[in-house]
C-alpha positions as CSV (number, residue, x, y, z in Angstrom):
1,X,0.0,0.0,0.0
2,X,1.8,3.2,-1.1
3,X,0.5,6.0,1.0
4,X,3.9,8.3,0.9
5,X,5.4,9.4,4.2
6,X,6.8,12.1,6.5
7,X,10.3,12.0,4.9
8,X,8.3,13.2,1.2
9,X,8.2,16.6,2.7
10,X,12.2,18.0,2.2
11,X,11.9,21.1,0.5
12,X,10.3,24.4,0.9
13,X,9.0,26.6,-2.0
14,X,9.5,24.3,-5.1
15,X,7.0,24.4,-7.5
16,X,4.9,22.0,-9.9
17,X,2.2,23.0,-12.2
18,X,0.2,20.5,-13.6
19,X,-2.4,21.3,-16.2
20,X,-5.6,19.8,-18.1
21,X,-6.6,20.1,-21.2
22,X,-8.7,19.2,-24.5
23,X,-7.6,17.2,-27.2
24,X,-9.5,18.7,-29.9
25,X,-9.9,18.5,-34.0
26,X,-9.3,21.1,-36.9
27,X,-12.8,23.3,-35.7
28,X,-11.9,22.8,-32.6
29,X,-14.0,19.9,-31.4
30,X,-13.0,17.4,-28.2
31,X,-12.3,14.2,-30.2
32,X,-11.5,10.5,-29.2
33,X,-9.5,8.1,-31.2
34,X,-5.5,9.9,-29.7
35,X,-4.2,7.1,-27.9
36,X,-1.4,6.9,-30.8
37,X,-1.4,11.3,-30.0
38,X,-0.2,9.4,-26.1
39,X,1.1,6.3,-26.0
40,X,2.1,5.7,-29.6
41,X,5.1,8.0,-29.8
42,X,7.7,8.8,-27.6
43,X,7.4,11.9,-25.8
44,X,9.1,15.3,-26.8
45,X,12.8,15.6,-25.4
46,X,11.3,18.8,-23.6
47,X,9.0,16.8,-21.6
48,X,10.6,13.5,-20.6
49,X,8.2,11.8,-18.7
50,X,5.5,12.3,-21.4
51,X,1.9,13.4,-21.3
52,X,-1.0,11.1,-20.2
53,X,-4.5,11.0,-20.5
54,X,-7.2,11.9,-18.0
55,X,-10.7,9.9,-18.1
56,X,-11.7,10.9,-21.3
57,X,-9.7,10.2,-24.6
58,X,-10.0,14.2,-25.4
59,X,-8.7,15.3,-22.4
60,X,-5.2,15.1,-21.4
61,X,-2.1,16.4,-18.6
62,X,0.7,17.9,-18.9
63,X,3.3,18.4,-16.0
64,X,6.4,20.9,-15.5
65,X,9.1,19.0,-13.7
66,X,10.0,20.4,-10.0
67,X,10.8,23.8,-10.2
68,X,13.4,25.0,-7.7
69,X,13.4,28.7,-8.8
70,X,9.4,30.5,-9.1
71,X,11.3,32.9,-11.4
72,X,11.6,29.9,-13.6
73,X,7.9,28.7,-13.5
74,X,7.2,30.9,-16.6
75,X,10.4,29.2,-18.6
76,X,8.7,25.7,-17.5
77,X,5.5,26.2,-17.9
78,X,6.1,27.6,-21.8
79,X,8.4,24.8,-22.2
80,X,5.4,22.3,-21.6
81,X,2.6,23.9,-23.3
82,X,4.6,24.4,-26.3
83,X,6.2,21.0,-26.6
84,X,2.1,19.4,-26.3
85,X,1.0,22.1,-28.7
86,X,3.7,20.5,-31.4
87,X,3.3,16.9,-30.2
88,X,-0.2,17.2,-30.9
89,X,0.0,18.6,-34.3
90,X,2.1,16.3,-35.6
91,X,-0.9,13.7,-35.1
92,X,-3.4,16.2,-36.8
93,X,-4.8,17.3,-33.5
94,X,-5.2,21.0,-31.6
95,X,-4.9,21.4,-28.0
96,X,-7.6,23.6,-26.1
97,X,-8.3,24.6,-22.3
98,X,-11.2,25.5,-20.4
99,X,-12.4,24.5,-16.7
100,X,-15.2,22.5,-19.1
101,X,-14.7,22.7,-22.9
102,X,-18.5,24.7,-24.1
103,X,-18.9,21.5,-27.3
104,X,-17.6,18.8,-25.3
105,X,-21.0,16.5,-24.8
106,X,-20.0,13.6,-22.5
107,X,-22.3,10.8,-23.9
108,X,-20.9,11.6,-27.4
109,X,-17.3,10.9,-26.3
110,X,-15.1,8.1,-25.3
111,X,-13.8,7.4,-22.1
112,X,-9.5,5.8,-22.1
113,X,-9.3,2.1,-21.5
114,X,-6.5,2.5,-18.8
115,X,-7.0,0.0,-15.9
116,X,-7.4,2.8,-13.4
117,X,-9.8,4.9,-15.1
118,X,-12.5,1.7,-15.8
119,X,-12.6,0.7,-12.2
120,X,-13.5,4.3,-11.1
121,X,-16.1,4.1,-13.7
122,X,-17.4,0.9,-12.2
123,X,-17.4,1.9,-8.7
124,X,-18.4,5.8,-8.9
125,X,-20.7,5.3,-11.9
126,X,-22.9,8.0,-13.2
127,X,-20.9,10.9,-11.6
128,X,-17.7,9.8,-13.5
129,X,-19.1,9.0,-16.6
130,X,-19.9,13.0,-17.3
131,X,-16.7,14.1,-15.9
132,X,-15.4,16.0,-18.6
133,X,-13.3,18.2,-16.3
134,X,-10.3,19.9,-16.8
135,X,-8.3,21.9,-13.9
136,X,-5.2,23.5,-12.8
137,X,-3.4,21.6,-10.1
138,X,-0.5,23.7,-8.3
139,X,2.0,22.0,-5.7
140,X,4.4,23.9,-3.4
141,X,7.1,22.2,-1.6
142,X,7.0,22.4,2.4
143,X,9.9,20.9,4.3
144,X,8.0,18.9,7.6
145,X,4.5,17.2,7.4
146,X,3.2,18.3,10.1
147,X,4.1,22.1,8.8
148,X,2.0,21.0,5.7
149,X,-0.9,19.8,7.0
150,X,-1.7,23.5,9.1
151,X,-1.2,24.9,5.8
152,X,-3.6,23.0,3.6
153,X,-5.8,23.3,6.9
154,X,-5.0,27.3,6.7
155,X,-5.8,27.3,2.6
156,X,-9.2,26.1,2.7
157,X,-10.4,29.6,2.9
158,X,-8.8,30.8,0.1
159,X,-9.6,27.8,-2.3
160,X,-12.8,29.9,-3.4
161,X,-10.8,32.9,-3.9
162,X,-8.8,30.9,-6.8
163,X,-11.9,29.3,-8.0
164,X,-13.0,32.5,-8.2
165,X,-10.6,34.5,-9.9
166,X,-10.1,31.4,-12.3
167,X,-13.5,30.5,-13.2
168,X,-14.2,30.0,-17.1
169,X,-16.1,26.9,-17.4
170,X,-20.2,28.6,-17.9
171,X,-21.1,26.0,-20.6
172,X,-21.4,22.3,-19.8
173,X,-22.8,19.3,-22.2
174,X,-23.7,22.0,-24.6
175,X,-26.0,24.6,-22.8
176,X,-25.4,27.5,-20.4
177,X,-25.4,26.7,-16.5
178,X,-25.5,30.0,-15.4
179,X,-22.7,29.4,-13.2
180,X,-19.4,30.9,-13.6
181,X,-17.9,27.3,-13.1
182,X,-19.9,24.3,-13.7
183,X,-16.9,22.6,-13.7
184,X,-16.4,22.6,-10.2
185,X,-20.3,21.7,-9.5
186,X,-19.9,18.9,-11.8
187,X,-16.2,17.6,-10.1
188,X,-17.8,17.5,-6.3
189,X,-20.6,15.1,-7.3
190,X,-17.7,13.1,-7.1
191,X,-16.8,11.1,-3.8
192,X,-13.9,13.0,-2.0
193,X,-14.1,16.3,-3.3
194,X,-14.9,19.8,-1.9
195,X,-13.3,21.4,0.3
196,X,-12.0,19.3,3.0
197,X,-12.2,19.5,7.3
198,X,-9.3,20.4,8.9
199,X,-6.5,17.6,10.2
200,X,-5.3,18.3,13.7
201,X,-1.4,16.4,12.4
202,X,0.1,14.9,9.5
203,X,-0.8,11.5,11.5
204,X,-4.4,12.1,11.3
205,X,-4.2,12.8,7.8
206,X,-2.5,9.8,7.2
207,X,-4.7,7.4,9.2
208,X,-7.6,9.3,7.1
209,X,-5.9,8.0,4.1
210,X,-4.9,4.4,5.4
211,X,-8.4,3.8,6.3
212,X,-10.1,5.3,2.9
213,X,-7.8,2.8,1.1
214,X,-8.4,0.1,3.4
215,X,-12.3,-0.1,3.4
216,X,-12.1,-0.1,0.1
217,X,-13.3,4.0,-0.6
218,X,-10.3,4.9,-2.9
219,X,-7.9,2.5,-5.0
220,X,-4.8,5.0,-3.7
221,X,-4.0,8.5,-1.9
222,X,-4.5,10.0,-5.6
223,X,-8.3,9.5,-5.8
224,X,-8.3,12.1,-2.3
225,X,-9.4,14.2,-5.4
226,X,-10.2,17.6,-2.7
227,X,-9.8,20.8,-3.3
228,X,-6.3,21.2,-1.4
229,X,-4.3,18.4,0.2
230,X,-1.0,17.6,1.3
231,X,0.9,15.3,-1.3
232,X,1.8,12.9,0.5
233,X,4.0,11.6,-2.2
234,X,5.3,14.7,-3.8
235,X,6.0,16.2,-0.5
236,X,4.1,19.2,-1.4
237,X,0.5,20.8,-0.5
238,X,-1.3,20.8,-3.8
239,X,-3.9,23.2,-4.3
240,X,-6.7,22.0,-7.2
241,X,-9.6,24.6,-7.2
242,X,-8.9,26.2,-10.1
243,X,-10.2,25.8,-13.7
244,X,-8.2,25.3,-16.1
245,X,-7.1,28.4,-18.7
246,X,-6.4,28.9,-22.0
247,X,-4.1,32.3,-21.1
248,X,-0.8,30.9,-19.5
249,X,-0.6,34.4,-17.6
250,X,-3.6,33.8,-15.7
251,X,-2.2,30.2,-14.8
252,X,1.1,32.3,-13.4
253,X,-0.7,34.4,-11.6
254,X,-2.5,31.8,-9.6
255,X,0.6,29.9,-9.0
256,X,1.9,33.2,-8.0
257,X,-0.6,33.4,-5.5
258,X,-0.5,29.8,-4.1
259,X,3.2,30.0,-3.6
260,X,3.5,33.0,-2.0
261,X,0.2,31.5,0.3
262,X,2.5,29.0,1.5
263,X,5.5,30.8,1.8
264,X,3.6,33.3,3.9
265,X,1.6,30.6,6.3
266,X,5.1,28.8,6.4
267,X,6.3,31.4,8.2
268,X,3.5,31.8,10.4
269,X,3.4,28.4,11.7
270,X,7.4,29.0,12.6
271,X,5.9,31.9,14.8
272,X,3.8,29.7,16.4
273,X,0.4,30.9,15.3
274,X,-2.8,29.4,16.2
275,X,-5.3,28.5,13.3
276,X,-8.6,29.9,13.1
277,X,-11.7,27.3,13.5
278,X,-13.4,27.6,10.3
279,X,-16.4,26.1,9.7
280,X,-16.6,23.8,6.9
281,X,-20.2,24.7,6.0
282,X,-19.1,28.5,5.7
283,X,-16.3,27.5,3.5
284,X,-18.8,25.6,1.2
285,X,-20.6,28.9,1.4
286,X,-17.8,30.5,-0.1
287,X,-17.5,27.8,-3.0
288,X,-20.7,28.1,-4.3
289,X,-20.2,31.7,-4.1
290,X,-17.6,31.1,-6.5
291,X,-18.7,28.5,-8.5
292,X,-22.2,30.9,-9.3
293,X,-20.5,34.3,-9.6
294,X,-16.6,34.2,-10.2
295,X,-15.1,37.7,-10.3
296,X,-18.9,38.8,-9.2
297,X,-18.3,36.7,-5.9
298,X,-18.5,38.1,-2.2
299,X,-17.3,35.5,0.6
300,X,-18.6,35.1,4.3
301,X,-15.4,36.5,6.3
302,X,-13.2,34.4,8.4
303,X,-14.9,35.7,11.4
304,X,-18.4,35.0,9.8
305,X,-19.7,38.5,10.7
306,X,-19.6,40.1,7.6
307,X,-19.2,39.5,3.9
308,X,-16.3,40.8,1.3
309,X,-16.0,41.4,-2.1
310,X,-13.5,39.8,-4.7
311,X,-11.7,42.3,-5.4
312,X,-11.5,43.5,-1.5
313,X,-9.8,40.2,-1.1
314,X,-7.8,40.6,-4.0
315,X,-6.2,44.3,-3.2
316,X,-5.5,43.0,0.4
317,X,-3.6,40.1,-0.9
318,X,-1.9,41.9,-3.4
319,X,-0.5,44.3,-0.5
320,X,-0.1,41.4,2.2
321,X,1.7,39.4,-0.1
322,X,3.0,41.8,-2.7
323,X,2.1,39.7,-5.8
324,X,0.4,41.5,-8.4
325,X,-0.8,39.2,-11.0
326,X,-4.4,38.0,-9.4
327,X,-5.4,42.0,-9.8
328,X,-4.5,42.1,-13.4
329,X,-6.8,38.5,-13.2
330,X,-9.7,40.2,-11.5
331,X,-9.1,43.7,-13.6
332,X,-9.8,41.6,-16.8
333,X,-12.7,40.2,-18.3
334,X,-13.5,36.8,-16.7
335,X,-12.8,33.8,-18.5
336,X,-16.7,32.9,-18.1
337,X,-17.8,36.5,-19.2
338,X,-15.7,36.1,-21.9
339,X,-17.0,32.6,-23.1
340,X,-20.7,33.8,-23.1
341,X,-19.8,37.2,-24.9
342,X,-18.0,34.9,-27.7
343,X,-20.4,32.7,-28.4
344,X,-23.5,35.2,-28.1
345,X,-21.7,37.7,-30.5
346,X,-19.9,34.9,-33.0
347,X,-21.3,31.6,-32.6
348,X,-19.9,28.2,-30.9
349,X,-17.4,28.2,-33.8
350,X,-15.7,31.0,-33.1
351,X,-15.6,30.2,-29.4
352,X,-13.7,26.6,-29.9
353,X,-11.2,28.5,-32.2
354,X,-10.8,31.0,-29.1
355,X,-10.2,28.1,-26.5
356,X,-7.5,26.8,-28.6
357,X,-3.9,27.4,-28.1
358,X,-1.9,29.1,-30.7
359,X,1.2,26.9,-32.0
């Protein structure tokens, strides 16, 4: 049973970004049939370990390797989207991102035939079977367990705050939800999802994990699919509430955020801070304050008195932290915003070619 251990956590500050994203064809369609686009070739040079699929054929990851520099995360992260960009064109196919792609229809597509992927079908059932999902998954390095356990504990409040900045997923199965992202109301009908409760140690979060696997819940700590988690294998806390984008400087800016999050909670747990009770209902609050409005958003306050705006939250973080890229996020039009102005003024066409990165 590989559950990762204490001695994972080494290094503080290192980054990984992983991204999502949608195999698509020449109009810009999510397609099936690329299992040659993944496993028939070997993987660019730039990317060594390769890309693999998600649950669907169209969708697909794509990983930097560890960054020990954040000034290098832009270097890495260009490095990776370019080399899939090229990888995919040589098989005839595009590569697009989007929390939720706005043509991909889930009973019209095929799912991979990987081992791991068909017994989560079988045991979750209907709630995998549409999950056409695509996110952005951001892991910082901390160097004890324990140390990364009260700071995933400590990020719980500002999951919504990324969902909400990054939200750009309005059109699901082909019709408008109305939320800003209906990815991550479709993701948490899945078991283990959402924001989670707190762990008082790294011990309790790894008898959490020992006894999910055990009884059977999860084949392995990866399918802990919540919204932020210590790695237990990567030595990192991973933050995944974001949606996945199509504009590599919104993805910066998030991991921007996160990692100076980290860095910043780091230091307060050396000071010997106390962490705030938060109520988990009050966080799912938040959430689907999020996942209805995005950059519209206001969240219930830490102390639960009093409600803030977005872009409150965003010019106080910006000043705490003194990062600057989630205000030129919020100061732009939201991904959703911009999805449902696309396709009302220029059709679905035109909104697929949008998605799509540029070679």
């Amino acid at each position: 049973m590989d559950l990762g251990s204490r001695d994972a956590f080494a290094s503080m500050g290192t980054l990984g970004i992983e991204e999502e994203f949608y195999i698509v064809d020449a109009d810009g369609r999510p397609t099936s049939g690329t299992d040659d686009l993944v496993y028939g070739r070997d993987p660019p040079s730039e990317v060594p370990e390769g890309f693999d699929h998600e649950l669907f054929q169209c969708t697909i990851e794509a990983q930097t390797e560890r960054i020990e520099d954040p000034a290098d995360a832009e270097a890495a992260l260009s490095t990776v989207r370019e080399a899939l960009v090229d990888h995919a064109a040589a098989d005839g196919y595009r590569i697009a991102a989007a929390g939720l792609h706005p043509a991909a229809k889930w009973r019209e597509l095929d799912h991979v035939e990987k081992p791991r992927y068909t017994a989560q079908l079988d045991r979750i059932q209907y709630p995998q079977h549409r999950n056409t999902t695509a996110g952005l998954h951001v892991h910082v390095g901390v160097d004890d367990a324990d140390k990364a356990v009260w700071i995933a504990n400590r990020l719980r409040w500002h999951c919504p705050v990324l969902l909400a900045l990054s939200a750009n997923s309005p059109f699901w199965n082909g019709f408008d939800t109305g939320l800003a992202s209906a990815r991550a109301k479709v993701f948490e009908n899945l078991p283990n999802t959402g924001i989670p409760s707190a762990f008082d140690d790294f011990d309790a979060f790894q008898r959490y994990e020992r006894r999910m696997v055990e009884q059977g819940s999860i084949a392995d700590r990866g399918e802990l699919w919540f919204d932020v988690r210590p790695h237990t294998g990567h030595g990192t806390v991973e933050v995944r509430a974001p949606d996945a984008q199509r504009d590599p400087a919104v993805t910066l800016a998030l991991v921007e955020y996160v990692h100076a999050l980290v860095l910043d909670y780091a230091e307060r747990y050396a000071d010997g801070e106390s962490a705030p009770a938060l109520r988990r209902e009050l966080l799912d609050e938040n959430k689907w304050r999020a996942i209805r409005h995005g950059h519209d958003a206001s969240f219930v306050a830490r102390s639960g008195e009093e409600t803030i705006a977005l872009g409150e939250v965003v010019d106080r973080e910006c000043d705490r932290l003194g990062v600057s890229g989630i205000r030129d996020v919020y100061d732009a039009e939201s991904g959703a915003k911009r999805q449902r102005r696309l396709r009302e003024e220029s059709g679905l066409d035109a909104l697929c070619e949008d998605l799509t990165l540029s070679p």
